[in-house]
N, CA, C and O atoms as a Maestro MAE file, in Angstrom:
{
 s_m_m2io_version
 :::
 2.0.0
}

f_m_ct {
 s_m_title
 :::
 protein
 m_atom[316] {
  # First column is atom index #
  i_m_mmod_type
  r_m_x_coord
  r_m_y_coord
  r_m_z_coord
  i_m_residue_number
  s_m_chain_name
  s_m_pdb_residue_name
  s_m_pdb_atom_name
  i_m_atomic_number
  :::
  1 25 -20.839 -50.362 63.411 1 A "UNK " " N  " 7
  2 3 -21.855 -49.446 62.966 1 A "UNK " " CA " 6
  3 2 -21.243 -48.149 62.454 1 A "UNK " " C  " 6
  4 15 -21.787 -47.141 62.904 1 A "UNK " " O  " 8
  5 25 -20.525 -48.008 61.858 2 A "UNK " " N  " 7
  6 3 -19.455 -47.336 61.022 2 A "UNK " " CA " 6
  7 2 -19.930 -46.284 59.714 2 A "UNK " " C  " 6
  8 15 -19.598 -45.193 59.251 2 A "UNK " " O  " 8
  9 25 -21.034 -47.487 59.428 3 A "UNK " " N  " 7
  10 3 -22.048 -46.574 58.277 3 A "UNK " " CA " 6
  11 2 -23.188 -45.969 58.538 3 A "UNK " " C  " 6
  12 15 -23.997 -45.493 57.742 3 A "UNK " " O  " 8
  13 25 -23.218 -46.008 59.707 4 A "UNK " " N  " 7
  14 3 -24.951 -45.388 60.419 4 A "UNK " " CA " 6
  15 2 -24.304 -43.463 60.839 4 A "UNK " " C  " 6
  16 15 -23.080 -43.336 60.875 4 A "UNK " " O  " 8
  17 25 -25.039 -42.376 61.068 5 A "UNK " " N  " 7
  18 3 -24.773 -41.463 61.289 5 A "UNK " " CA " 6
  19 2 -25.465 -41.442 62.290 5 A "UNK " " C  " 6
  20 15 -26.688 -41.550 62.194 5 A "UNK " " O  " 8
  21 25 -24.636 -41.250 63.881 6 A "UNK " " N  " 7
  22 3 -25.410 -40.979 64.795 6 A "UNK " " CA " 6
  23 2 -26.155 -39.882 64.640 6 A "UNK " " C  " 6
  24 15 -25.781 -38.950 63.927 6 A "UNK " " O  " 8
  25 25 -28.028 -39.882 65.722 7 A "UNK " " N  " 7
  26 3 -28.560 -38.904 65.312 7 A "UNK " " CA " 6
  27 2 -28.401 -37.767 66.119 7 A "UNK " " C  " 6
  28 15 -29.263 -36.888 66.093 7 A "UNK " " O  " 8
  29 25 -27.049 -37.637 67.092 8 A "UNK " " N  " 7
  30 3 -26.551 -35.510 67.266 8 A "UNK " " CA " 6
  31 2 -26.204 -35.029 65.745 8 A "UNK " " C  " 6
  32 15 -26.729 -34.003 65.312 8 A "UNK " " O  " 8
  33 25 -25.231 -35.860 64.880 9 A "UNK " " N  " 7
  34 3 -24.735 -35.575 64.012 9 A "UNK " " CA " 6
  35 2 -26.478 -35.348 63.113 9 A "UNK " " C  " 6
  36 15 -27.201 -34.352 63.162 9 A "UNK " " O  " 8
  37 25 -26.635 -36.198 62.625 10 A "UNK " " N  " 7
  38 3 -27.766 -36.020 62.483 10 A "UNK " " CA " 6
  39 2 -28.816 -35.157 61.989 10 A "UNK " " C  " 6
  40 15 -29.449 -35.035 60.940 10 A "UNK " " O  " 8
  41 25 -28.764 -34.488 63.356 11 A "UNK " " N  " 7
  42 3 -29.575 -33.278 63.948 11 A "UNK " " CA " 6
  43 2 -28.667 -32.112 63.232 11 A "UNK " " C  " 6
  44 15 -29.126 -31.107 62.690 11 A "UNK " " O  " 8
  45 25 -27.161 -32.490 63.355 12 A "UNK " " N  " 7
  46 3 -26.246 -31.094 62.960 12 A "UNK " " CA " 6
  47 2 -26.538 -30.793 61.643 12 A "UNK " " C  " 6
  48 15 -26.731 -29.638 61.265 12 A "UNK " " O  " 8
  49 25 -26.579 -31.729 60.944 13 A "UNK " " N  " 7
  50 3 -26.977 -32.027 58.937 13 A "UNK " " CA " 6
  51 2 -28.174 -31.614 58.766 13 A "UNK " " C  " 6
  52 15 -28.289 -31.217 57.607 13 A "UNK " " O  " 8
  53 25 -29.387 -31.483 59.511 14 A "UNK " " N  " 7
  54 3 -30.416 -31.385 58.957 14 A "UNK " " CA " 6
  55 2 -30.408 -29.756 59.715 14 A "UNK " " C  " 6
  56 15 -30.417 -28.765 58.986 14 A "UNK " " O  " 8
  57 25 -30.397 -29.659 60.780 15 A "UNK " " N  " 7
  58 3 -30.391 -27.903 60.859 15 A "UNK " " CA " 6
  59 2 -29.427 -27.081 59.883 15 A "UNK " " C  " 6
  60 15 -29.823 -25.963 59.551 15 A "UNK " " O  " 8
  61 25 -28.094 -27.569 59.352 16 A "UNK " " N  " 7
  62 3 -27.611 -26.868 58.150 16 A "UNK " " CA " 6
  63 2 -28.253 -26.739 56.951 16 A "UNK " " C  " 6
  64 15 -28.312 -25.716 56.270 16 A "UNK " " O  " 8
  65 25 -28.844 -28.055 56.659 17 A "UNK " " N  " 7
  66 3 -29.373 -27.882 55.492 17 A "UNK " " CA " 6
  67 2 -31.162 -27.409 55.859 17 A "UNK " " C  " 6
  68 15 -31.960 -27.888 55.054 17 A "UNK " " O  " 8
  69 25 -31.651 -26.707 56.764 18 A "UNK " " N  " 7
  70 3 -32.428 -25.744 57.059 18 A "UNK " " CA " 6
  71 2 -32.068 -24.588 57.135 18 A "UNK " " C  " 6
  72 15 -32.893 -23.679 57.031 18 A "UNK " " O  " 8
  73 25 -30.762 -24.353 57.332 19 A "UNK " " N  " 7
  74 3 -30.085 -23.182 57.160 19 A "UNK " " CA " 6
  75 2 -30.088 -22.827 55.521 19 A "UNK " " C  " 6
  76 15 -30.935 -22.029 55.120 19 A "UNK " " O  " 8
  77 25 -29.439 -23.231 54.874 20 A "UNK " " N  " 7
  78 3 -29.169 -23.356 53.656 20 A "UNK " " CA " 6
  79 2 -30.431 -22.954 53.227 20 A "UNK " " C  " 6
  80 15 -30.350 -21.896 52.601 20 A "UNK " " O  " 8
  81 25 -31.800 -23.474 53.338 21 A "UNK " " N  " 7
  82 3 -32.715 -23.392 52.575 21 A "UNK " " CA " 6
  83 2 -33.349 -22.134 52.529 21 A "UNK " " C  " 6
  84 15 -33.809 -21.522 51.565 21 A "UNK " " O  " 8
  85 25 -33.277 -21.714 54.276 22 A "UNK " " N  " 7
  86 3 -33.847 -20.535 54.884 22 A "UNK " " CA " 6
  87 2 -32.792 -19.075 53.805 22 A "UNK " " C  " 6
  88 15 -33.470 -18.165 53.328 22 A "UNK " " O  " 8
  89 25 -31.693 -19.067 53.639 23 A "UNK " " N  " 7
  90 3 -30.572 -18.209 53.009 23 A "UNK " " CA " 6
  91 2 -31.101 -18.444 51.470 23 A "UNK " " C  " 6
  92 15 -31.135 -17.490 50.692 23 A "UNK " " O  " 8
  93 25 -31.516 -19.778 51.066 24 A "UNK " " N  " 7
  94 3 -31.916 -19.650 49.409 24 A "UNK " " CA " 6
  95 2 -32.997 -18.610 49.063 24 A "UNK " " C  " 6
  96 15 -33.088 -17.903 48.059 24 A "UNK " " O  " 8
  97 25 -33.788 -18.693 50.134 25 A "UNK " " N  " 7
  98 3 -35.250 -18.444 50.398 25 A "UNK " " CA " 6
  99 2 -35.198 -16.881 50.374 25 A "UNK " " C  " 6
  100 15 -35.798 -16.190 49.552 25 A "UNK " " O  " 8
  101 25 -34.516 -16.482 51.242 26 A "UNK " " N  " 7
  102 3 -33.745 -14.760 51.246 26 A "UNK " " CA " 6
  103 2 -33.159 -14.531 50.411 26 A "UNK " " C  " 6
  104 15 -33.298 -13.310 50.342 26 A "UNK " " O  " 8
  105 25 -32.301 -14.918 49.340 27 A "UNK " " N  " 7
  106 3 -31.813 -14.815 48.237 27 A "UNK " " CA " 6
  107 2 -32.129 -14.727 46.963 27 A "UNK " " C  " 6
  108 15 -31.656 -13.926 46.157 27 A "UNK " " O  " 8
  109 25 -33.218 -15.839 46.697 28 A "UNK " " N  " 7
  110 3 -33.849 -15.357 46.084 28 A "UNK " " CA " 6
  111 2 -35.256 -14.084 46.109 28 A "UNK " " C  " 6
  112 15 -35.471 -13.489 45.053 28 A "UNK " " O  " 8
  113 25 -35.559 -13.970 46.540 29 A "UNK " " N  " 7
  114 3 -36.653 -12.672 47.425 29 A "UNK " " CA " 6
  115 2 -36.055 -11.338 47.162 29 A "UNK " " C  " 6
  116 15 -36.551 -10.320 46.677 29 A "UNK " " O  " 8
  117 25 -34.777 -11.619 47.636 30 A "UNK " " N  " 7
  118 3 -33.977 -10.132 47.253 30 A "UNK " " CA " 6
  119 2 -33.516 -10.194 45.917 30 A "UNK " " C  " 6
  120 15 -33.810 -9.120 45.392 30 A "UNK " " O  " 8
  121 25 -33.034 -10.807 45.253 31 A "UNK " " N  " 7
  122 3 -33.038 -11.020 43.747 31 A "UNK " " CA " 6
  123 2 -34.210 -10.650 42.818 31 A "UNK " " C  " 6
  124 15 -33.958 -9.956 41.833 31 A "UNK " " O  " 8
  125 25 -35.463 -11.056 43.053 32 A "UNK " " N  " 7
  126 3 -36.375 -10.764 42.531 32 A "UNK " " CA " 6
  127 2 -36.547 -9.039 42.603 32 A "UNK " " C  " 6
  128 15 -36.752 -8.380 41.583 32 A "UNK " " O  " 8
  129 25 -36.472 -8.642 43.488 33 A "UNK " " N  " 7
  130 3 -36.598 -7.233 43.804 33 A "UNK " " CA " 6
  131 2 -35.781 -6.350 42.941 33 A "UNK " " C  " 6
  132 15 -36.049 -5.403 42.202 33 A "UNK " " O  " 8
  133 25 -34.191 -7.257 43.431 34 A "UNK " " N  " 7
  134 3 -33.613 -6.194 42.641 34 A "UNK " " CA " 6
  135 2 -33.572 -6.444 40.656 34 A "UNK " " C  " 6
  136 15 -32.906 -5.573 40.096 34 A "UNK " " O  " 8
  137 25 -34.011 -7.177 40.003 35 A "UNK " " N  " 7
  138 3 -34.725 -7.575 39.248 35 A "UNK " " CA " 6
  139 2 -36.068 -6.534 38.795 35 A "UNK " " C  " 6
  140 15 -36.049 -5.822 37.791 35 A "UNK " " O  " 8
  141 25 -37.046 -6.608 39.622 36 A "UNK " " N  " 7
  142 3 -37.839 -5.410 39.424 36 A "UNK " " CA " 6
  143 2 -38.208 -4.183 39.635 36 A "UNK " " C  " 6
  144 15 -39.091 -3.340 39.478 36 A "UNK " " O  " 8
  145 25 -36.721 -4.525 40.242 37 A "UNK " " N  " 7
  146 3 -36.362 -2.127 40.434 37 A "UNK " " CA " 6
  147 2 -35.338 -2.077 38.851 37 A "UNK " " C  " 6
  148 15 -35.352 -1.056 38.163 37 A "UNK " " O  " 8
  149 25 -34.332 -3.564 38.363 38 A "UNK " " N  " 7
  150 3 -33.894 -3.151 37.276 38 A "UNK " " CA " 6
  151 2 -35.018 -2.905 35.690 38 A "UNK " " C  " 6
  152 15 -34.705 -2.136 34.780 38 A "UNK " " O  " 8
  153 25 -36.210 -3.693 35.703 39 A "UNK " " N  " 7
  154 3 -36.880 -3.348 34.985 39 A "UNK " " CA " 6
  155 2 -37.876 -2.109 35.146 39 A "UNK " " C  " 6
  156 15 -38.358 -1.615 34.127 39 A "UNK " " O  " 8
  157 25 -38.141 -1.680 36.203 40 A "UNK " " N  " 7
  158 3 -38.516 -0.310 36.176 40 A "UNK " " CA " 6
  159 2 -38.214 0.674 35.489 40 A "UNK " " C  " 6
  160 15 -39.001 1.344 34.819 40 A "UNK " " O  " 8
  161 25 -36.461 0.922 35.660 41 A "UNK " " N  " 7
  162 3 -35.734 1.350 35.398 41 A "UNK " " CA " 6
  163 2 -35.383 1.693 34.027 41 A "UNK " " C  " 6
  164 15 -35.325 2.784 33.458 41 A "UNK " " O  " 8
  165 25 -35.185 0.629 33.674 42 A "UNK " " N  " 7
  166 3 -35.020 0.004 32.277 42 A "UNK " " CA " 6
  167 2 -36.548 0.763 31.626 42 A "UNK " " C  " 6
  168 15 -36.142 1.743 31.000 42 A "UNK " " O  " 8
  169 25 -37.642 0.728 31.552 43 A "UNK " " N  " 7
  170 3 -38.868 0.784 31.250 43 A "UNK " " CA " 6
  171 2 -39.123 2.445 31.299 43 A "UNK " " C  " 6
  172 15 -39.949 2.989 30.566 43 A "UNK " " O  " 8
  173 25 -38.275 3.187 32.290 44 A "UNK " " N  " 7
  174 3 -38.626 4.531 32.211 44 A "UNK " " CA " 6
  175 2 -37.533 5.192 31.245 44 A "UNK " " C  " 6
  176 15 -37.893 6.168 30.587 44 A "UNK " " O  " 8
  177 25 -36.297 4.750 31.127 45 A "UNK " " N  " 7
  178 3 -35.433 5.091 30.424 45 A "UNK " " CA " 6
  179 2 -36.338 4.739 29.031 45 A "UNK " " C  " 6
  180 15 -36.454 5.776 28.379 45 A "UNK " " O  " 8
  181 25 -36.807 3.940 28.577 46 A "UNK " " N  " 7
  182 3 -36.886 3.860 27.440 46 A "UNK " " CA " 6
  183 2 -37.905 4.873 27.319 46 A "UNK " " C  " 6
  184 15 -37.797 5.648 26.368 46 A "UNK " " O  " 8
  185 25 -38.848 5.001 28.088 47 A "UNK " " N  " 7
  186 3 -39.889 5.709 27.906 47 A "UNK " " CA " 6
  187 2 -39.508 7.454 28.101 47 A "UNK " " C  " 6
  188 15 -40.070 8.236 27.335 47 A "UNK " " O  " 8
  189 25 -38.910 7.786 28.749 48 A "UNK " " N  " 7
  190 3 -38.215 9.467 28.770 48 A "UNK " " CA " 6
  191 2 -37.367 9.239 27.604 48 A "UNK " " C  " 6
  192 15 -37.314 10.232 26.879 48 A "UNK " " O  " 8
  193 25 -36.713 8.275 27.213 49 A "UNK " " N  " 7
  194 3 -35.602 8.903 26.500 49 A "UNK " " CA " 6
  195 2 -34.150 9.119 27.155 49 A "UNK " " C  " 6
  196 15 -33.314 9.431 26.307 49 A "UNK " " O  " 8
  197 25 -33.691 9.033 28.375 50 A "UNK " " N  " 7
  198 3 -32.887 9.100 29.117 50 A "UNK " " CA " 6
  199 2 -32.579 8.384 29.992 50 A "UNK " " C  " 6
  200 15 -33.380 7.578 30.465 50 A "UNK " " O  " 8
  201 25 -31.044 8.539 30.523 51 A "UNK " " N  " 7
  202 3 -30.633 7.488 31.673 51 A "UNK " " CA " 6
  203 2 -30.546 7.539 33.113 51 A "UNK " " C  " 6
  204 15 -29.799 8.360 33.645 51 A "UNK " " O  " 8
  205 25 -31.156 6.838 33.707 52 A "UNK " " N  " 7
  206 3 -30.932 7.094 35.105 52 A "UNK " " CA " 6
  207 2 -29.885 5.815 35.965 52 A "UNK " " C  " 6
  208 15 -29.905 4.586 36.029 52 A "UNK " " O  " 8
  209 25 -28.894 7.083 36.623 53 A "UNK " " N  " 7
  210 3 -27.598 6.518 37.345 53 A "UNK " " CA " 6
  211 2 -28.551 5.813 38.235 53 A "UNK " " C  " 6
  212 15 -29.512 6.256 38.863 53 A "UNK " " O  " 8
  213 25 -28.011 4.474 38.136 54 A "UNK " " N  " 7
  214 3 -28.689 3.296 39.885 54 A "UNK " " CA " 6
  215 2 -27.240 2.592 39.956 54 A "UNK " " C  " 6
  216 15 -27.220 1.457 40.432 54 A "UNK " " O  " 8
  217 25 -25.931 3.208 39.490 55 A "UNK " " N  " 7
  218 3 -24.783 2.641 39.989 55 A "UNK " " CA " 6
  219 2 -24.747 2.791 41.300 55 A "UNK " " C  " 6
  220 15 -23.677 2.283 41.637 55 A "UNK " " O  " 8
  221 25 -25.330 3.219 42.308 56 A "UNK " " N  " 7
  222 3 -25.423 2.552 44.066 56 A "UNK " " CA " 6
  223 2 -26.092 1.793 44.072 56 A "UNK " " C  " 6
  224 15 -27.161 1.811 43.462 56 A "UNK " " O  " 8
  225 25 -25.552 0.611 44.972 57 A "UNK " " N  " 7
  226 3 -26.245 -0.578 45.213 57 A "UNK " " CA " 6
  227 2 -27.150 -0.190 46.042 57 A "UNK " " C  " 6
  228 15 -27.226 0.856 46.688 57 A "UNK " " O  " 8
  229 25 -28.196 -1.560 45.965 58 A "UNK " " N  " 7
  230 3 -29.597 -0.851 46.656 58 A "UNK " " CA " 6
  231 2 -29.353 -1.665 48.073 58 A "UNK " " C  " 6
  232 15 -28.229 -2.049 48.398 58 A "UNK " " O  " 8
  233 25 -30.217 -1.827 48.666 59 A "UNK " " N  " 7
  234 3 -30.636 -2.593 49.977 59 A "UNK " " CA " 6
  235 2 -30.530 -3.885 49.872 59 A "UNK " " C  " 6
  236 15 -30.059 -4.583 50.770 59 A "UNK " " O  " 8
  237 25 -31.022 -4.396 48.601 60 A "UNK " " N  " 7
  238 3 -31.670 -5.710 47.967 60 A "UNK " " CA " 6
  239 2 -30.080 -6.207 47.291 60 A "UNK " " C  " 6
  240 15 -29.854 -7.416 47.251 60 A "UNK " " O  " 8
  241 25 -29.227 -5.420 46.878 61 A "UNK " " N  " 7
  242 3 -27.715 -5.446 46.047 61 A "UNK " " CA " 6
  243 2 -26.765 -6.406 47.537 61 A "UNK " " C  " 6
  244 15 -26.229 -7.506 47.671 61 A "UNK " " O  " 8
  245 25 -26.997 -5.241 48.357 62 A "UNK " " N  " 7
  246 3 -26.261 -5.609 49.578 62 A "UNK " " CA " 6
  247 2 -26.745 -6.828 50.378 62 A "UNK " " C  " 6
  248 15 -25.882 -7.597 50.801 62 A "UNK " " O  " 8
  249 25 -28.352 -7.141 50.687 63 A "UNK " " N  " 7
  250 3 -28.521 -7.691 51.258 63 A "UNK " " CA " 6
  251 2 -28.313 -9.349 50.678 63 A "UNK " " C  " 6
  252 15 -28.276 -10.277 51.487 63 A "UNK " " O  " 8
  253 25 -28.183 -9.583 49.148 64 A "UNK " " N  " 7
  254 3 -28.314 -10.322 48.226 64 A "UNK " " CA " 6
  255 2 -27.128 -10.763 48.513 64 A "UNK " " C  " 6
  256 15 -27.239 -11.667 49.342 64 A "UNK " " O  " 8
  257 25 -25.795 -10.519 48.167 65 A "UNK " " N  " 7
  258 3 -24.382 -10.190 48.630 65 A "UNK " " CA " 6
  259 2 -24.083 -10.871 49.974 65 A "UNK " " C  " 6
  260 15 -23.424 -11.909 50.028 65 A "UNK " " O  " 8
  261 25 -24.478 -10.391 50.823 66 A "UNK " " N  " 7
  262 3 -24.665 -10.693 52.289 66 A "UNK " " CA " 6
  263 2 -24.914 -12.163 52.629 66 A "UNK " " C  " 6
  264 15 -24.078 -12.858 53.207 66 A "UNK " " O  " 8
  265 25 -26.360 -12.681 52.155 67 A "UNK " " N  " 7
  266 3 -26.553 -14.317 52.138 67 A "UNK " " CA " 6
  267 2 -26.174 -15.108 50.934 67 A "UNK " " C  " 6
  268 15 -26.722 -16.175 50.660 67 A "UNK " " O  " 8
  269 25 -25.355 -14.641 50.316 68 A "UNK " " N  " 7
  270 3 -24.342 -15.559 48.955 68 A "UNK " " CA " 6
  271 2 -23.253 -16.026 50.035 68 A "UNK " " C  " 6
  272 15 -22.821 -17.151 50.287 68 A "UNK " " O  " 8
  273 25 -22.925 -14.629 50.647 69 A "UNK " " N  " 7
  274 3 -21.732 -15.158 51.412 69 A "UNK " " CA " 6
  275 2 -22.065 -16.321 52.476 69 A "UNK " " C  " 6
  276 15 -21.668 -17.472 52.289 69 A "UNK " " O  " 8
  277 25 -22.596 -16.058 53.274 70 A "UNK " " N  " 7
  278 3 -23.525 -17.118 54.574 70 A "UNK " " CA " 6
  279 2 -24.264 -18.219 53.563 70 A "UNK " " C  " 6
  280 15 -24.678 -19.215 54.157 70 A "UNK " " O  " 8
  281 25 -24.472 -18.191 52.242 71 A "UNK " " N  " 7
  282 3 -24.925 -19.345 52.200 71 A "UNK " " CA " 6
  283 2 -23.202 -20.260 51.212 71 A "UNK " " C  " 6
  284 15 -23.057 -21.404 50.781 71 A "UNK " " O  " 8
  285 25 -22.512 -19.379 51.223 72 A "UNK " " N  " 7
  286 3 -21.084 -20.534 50.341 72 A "UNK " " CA " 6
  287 2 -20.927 -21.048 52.109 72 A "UNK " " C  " 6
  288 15 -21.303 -22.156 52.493 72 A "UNK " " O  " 8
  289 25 -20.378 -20.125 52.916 73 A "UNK " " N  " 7
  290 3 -19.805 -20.415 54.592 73 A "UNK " " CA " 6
  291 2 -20.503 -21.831 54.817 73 A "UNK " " C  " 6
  292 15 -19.893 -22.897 54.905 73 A "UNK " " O  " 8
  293 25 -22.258 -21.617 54.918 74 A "UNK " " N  " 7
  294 3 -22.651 -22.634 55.601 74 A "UNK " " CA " 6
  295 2 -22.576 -23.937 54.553 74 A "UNK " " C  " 6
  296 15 -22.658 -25.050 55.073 74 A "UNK " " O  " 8
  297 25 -22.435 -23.855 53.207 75 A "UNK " " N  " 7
  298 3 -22.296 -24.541 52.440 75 A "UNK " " CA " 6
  299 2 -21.265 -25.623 52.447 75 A "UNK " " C  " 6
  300 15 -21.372 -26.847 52.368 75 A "UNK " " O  " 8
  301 25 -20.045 -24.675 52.585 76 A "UNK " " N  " 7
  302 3 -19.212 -25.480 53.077 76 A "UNK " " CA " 6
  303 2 -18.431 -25.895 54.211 76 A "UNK " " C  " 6
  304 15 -17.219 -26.025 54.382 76 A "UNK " " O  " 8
  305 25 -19.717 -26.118 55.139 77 A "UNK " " N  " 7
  306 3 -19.603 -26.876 56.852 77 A "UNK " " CA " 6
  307 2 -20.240 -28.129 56.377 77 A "UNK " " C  " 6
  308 15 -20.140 -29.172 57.023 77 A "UNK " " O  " 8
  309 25 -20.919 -28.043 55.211 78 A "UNK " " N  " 7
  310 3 -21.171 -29.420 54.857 78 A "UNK " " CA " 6
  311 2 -20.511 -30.275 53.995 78 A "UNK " " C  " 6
  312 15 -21.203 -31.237 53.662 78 A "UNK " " O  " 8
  313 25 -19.432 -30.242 53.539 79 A "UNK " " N  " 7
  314 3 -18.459 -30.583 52.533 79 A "UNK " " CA " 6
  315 2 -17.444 -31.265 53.487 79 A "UNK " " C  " 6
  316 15 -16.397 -31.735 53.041 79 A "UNK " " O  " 8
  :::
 }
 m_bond[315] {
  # First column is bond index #
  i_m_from
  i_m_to
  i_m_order
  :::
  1 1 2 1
  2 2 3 1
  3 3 4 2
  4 3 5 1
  5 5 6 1
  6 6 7 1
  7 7 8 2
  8 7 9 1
  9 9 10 1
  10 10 11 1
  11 11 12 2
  12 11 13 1
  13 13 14 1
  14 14 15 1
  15 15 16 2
  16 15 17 1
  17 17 18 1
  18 18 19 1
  19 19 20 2
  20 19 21 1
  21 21 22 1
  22 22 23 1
  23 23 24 2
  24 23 25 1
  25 25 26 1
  26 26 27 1
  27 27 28 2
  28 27 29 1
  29 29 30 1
  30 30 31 1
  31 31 32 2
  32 31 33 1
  33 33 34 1
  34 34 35 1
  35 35 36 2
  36 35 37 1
  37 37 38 1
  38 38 39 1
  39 39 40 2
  40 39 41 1
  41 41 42 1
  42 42 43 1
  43 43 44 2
  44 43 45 1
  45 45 46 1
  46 46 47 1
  47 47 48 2
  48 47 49 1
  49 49 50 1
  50 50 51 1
  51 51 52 2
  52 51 53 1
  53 53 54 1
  54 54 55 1
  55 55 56 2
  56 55 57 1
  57 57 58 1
  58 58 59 1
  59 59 60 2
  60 59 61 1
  61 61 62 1
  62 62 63 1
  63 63 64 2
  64 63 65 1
  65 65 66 1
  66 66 67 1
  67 67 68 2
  68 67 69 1
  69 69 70 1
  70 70 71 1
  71 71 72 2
  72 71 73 1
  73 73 74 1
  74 74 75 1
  75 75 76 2
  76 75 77 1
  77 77 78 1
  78 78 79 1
  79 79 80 2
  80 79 81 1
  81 81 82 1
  82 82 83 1
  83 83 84 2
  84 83 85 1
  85 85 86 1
  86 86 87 1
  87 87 88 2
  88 87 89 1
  89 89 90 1
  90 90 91 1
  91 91 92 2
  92 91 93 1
  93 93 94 1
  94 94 95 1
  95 95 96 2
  96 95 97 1
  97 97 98 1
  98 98 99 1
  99 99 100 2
  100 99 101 1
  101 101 102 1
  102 102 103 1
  103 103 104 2
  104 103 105 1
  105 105 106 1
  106 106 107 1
  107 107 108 2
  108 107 109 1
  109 109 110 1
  110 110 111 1
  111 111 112 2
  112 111 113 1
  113 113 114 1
  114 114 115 1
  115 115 116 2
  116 115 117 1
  117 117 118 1
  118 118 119 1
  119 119 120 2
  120 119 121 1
  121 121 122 1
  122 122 123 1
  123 123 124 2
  124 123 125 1
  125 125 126 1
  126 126 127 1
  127 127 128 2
  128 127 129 1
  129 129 130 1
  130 130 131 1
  131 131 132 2
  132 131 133 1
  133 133 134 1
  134 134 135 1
  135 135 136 2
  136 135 137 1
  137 137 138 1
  138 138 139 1
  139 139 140 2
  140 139 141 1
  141 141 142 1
  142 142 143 1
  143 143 144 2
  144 143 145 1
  145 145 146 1
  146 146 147 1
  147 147 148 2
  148 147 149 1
  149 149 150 1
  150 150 151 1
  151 151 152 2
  152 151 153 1
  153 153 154 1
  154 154 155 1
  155 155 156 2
  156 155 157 1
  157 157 158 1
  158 158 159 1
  159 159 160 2
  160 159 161 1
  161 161 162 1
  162 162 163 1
  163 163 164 2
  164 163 165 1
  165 165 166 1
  166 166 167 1
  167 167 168 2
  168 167 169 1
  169 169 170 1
  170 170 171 1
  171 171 172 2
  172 171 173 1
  173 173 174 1
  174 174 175 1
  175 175 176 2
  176 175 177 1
  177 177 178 1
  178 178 179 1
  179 179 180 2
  180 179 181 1
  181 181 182 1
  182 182 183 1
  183 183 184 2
  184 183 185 1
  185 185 186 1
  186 186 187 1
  187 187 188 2
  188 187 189 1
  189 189 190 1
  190 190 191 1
  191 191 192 2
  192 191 193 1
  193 193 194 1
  194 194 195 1
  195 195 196 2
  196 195 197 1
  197 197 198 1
  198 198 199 1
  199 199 200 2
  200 199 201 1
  201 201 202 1
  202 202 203 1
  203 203 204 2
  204 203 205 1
  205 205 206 1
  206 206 207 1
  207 207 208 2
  208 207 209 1
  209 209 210 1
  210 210 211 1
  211 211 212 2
  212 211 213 1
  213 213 214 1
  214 214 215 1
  215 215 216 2
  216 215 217 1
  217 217 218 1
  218 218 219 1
  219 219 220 2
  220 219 221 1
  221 221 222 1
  222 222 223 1
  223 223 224 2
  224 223 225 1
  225 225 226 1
  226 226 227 1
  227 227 228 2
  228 227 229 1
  229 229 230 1
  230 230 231 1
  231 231 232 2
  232 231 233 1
  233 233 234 1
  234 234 235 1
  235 235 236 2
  236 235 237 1
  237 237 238 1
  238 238 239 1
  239 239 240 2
  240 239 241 1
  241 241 242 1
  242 242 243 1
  243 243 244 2
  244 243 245 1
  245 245 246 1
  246 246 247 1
  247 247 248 2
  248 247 249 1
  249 249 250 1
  250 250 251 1
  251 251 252 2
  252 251 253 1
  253 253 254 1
  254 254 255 1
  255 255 256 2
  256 255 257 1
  257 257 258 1
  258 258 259 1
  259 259 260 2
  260 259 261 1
  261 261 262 1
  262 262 263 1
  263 263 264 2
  264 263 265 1
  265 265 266 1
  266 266 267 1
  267 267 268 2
  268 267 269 1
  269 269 270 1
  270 270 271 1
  271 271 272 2
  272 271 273 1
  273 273 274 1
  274 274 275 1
  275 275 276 2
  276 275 277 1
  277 277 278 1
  278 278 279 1
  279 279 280 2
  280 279 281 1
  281 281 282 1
  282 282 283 1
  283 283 284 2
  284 283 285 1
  285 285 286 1
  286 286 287 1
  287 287 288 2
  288 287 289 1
  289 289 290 1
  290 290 291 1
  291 291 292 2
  292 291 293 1
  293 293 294 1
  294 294 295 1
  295 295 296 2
  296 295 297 1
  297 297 298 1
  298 298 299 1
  299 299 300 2
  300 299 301 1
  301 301 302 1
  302 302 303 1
  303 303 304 2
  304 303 305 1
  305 305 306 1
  306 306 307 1
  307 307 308 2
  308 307 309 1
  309 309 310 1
  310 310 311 1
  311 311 312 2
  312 311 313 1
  313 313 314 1
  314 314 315 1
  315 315 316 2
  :::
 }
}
């Protein structure tokens, strides 16, 4: 029985790839955000006429950053 995956293992594959999904799920969320703080942005500049510095990353920069990393890690516990 060589080709069967016992089900602890199983259990280990499917809570990663609940992991995984839960980190896509946060990833994208914070993406979107920072997405519509860049068109804000974008939208007032055009409209003043001028530029506004947002070279600091935001909350959404970092936190985005944060589950790329945790989701390559857990990514590749499944490889």
């Amino acid at each position: 029985m060589s080709g069967e995956i016992k089900e602890g293992r199983l259990l280990e594959l499917l809570e990663l790839y609940m992991d995984l999904v839960a980190q896509q799920d946060t990833i994208i969320y914070h993406l979107g955000n920072i997405i519509k703080k860049q068109e804000t942005v974008i939208q007032n500049c055009k409209n003043a006429g001028w530029y506004i510095d947002d070279s600091e990353p935001s909350y959404d920069d970092l936190a985005t950053e944060e589950e790329l990393k945790n989701y390559e890690s857990t990514k590749i516990k499944l490889e």
